[in-house]
C-alpha positions, 0 to 999 in steps of 0.5 A: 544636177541632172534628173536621170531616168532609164525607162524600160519596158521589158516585164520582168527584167530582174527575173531574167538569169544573170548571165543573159543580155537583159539581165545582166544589162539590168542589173548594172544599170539599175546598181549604178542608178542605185549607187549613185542615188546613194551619194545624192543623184536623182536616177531612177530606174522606171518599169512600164508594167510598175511605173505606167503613169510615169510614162504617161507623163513624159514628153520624152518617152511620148516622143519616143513612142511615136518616133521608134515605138517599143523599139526605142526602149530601154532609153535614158533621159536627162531633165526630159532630154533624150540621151539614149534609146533602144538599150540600156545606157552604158555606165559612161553615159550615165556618169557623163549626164551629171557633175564631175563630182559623182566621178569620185564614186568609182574611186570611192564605191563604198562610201556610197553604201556607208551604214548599209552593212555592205560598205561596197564589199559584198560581191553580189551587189556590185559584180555586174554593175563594173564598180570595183569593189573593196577587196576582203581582209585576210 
């Protein structure tokens, strides 16, 4: 299975409001990055101002630097493969990086949260990201 990493740049995205590009783009990919860490994919969302030797260490996000600067960011790679630069991935992008098998997770979003309390029913957590979530029983 691939190594999926989105490298970000922006500051503080997830204190961007909801309903602004960067927030709302954050919040989805960095749900979808979770949940499918949640079934067993290795995603990782990285942040320059948190994760600063992470990007140090990466040939690919060197090469980015010296190719686009800060305007390749956000981008995603796949095992140091660059796969998307100046935005952030769309969920497609991502699921199509890793097997087949990662695919039932839309079918079956709760599951990626089992023993979590939310059981992918929580609205909060699943409302940006386009994962449908469980509807509530009547």
């Amino acid at each position: 299975m691939k190594t999926i990493r989105v490298y970000d740049i922006n500051l503080s995205p997830e204190m961007q409001p909801m309903d602004s590009e960067i927030g709302s783009e954050y919040r989805r990919v960095t749900t979808m990055l979770y949940t499918l860490g949640a079934r067993g994919a290795d995603t990782k969302y990285l942040n320059l101002h948190k994760d600063a030797l992470t990007f140090m260490d990466s040939p690919a996000v060197q090469q980015i630097m010296r190719g686009d600067g800060m305007e390749g960011f956000p981008c995603m790679t796949a095992d140091e493969e660059i796969i998307v630069t100046g935005r952030y991935p769309t969920n497609e992008e991502i699921l199509e990086q890793l097997d087949a098998d990662m695919l039932q997770l839309l079918a079956n979003p709760s599951g990626a949260f089992a023993g979590s309390g939310c059981n992918g029913v929580c609205c909060s957590c699943h409302s940006s990201c386009g994962v449908p979530t469980a509807q509530p029983q009547a």
